[in-house]
C-alpha positions as CSV (number, residue, x, y, z in Angstrom):
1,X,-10.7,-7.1,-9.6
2,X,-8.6,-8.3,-7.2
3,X,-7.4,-6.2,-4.0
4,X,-3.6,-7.7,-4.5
5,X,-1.0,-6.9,-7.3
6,X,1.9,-8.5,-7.5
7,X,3.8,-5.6,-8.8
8,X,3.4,-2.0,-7.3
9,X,4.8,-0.5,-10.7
10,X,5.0,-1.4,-14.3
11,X,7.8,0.7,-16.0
12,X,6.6,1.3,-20.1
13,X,9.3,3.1,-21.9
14,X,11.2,3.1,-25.5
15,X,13.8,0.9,-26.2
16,X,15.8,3.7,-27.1
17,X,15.3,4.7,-23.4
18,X,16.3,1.7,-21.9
19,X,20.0,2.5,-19.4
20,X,17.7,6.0,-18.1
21,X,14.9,3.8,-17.4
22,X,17.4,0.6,-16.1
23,X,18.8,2.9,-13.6
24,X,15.5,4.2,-12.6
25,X,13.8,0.7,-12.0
26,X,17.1,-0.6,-9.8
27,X,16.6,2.6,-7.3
28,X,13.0,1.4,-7.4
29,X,13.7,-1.6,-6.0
30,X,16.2,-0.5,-3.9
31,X,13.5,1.3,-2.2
32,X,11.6,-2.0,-1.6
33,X,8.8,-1.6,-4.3
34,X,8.3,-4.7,-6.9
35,X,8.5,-3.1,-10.1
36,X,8.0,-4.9,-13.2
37,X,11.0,-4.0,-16.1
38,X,10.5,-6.4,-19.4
39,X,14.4,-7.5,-19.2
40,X,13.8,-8.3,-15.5
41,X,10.9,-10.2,-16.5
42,X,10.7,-10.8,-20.1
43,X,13.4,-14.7,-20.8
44,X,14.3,-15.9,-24.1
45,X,11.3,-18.2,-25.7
46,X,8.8,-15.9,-23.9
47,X,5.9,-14.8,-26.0
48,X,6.7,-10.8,-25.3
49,X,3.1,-9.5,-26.2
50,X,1.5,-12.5,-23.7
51,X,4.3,-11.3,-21.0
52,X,3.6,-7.8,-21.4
53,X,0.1,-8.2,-21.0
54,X,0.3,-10.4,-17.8
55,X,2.6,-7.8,-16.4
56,X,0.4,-5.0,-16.7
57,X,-2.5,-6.7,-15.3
58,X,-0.8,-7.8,-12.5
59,X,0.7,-4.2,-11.4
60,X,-1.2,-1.7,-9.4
61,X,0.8,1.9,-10.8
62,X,2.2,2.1,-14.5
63,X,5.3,4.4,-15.0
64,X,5.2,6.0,-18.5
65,X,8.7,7.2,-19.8
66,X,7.6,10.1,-21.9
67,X,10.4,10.8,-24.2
68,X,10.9,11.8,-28.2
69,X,11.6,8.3,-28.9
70,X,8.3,7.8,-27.1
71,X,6.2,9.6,-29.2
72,X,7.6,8.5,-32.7
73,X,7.8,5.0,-33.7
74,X,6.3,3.0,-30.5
75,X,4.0,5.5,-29.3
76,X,0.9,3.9,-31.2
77,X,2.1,0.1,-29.1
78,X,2.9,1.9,-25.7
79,X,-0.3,4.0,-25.7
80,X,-2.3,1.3,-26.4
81,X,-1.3,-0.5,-23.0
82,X,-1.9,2.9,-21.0
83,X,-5.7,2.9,-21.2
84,X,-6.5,0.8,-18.6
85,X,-4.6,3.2,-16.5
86,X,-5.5,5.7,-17.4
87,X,-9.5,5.0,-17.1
88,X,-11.4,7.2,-14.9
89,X,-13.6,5.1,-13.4
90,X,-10.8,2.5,-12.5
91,X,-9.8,4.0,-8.7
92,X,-7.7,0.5,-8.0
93,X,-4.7,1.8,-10.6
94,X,-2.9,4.9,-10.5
95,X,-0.9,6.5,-14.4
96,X,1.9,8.2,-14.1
97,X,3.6,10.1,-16.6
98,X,7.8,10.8,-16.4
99,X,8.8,13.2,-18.4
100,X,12.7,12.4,-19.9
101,X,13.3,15.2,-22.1
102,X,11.6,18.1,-23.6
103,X,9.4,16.5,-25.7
104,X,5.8,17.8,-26.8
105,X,3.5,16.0,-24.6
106,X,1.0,14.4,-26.5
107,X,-2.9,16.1,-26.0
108,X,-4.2,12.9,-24.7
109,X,-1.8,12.9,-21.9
110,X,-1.5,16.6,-20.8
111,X,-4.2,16.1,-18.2
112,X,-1.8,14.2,-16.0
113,X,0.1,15.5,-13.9
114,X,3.8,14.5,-14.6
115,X,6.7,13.8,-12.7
116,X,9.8,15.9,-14.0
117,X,12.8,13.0,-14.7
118,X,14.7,15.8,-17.0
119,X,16.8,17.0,-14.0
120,X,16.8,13.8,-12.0
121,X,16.6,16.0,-8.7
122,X,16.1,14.5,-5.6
123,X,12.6,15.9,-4.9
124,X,11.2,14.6,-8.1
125,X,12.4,11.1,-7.1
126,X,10.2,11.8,-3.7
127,X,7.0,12.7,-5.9
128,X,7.9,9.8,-7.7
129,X,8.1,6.9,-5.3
130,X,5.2,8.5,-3.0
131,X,3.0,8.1,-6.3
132,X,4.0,4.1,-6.5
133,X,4.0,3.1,-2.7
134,X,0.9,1.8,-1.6
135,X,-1.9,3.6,0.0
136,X,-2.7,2.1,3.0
137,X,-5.6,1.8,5.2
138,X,-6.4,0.1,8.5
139,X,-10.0,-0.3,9.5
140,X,-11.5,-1.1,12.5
141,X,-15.3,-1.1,13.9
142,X,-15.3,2.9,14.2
143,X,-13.8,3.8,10.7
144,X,-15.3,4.2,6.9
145,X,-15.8,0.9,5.3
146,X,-13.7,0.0,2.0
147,X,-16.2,1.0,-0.1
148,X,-16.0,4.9,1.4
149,X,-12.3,4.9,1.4
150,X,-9.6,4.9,-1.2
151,X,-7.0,2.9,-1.3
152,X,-4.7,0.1,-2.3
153,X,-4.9,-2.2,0.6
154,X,-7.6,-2.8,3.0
155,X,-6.2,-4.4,6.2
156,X,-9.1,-5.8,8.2
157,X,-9.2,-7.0,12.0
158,X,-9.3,-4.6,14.7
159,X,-13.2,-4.4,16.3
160,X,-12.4,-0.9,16.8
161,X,-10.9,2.9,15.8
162,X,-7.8,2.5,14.3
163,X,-5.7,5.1,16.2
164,X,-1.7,4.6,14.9
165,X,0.1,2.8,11.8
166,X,3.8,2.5,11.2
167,X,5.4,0.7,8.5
168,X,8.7,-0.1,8.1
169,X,11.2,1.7,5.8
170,X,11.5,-0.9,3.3
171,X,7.6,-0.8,3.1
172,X,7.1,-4.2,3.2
173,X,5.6,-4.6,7.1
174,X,3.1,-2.5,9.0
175,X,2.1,-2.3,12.6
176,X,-0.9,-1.0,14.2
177,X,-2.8,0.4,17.6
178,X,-6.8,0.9,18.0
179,X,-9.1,1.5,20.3
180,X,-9.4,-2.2,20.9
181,X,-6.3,-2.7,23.0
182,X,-4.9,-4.3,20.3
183,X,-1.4,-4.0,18.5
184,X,-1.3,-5.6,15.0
185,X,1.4,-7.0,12.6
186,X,0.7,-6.9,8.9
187,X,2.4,-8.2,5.9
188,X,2.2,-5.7,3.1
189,X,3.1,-7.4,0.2
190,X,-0.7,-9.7,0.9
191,X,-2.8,-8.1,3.1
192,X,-1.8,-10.9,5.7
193,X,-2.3,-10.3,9.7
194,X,0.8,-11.5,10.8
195,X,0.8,-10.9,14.2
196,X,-1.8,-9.8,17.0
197,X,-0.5,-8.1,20.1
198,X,-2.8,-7.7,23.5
199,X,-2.1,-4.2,25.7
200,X,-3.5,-3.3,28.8
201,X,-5.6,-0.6,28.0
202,X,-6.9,1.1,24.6
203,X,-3.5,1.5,21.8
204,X,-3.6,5.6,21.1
205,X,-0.2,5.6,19.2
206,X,2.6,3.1,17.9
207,X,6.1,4.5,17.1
208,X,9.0,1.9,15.5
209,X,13.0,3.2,15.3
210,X,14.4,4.2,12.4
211,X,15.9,1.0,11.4
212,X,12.5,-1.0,11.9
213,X,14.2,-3.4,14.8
214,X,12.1,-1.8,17.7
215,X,8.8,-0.6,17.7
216,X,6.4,0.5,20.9
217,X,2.7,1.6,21.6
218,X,1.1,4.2,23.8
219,X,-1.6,4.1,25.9
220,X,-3.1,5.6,29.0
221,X,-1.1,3.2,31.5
222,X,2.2,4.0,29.7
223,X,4.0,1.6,27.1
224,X,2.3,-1.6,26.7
225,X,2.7,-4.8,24.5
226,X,4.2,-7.6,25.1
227,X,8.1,-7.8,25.7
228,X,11.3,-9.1,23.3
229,X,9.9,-12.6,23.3
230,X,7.5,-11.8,20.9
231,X,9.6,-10.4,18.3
232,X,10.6,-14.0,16.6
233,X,7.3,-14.5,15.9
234,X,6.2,-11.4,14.2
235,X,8.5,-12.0,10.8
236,X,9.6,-8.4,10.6
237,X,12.9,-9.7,10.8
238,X,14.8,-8.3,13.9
239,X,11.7,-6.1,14.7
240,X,11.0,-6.4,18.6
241,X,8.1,-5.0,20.2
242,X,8.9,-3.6,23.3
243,X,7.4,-3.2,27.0
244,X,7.2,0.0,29.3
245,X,5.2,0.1,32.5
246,X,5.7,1.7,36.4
247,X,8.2,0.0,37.2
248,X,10.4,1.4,34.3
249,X,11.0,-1.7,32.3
250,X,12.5,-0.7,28.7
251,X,13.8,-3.2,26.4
């Protein structure tokens, strides 16, 4: 299976659910995940069993609206597409139930732990986006290989210890320090090294602003990567990496 989805969440719901689940798929993708919702994707002449199908092979979490109207007339059509998911031995996917009203919970599905949408609080929203955000691990000479670790994305490249990742508030760039001297640009939506950065000395942390337009590193000689000319060639947008040293240059 491949290591790349093109959705990070597939949202399955009733029809009779639809404007709860609408509103929950545009804060979504506010947020900056790619979310698959059928009258996002789903255009008239589509074959809507084919498109269905492609969606949820293509996405890496599936979002179950669990609801009365859930478990009457469609529940026999919207469990079927849940098995996948729900599959122990498939560690690449991630299930998770929302709960919409106060609906029994069916026995195949009380296992799971479930993310409470009745109230629509704040913190549940939290639990719910961490669950769909990708897990992300760097690797470098010194850490566990892919096949030890967990996760959504592997990003390969530096030759050693991977000391500090950042990614940006949108989610959709990450940067990185190691051992290696190295700092590292990566594109999150691929897997893609966008951008490698030389220090002085060995990368022990990397900190980026709250906005995602600066970012620095930290090593045993101070701050050190290269200066604001690198920025346009990173594609984080307006992201510039920034320079310290002893002679107090600070971008």
């Amino acid at each position: 299976m491949s290591d790349y989805f093109k959705y990070d969440v597939f949202l399955s719901y009733s029809s009779m659910d639809k404007p709860v689940v609408r509103s929950l798929a545009k804060r979504l993708k506010s947020d900056g995940l790619r979310v698959w919702f059928d009258e996002w994707e789903i255009r008239p002449g589509d074959m809507i069993g084919k498109r269905i199908e492609e969606g949820l092979e293509a996405s890496r979490v599936l979002v179950l609206a669990m609801s009365t109207h859930t478990f009457q007339s469609e529940w026999a059509t919207l469990e079927s597409g849940t098995f996948r998911f729900r599959d122990p031995t498939n560690k690449e996917r991630r299930f998770v139930p929302l709960r919409l009203d106060d609906a029994e919970i069916k026995d195949t599905l009380k296992q799971f732990a479930y993310v409470d949408w009745r109230d629509k609080s704040g913190e549940e929203y939290a639990r719910l986006l961490a669950a769909c955000r990708i897990a992300l691990v760097v690797v470098g000479k010194a850490s566990h290989s892919e096949h030890q670790v967990r996760a959504a994305m592997v990003l390969k490249g530096h030759r050693e210890q991977v000391l500090g990742v950042k990614v940006t508030a949108d989610g959709q760039r990450a940067i990185s320090g190691s051992y290696d001297g190295t700092v590292r640009v990566w594109n999150l939506q691929t897997g893609e090294l966008l951008r490698a950065l030389r220090a002085s000395s060995a990368v022990f942390d990397v900190a980026m602003s709250a906005n995602g337009q600066k970012a620095v590193s930290a090593s045993e000689n101070g701050f050190h990567v290269p200066g604001p000319a690198a920025g346009p060639l990173l594609g984080l947008g307006g992201l510039r990496l920034c320079y310290r040293s002893t002679s107090d240059h600070f971008c």
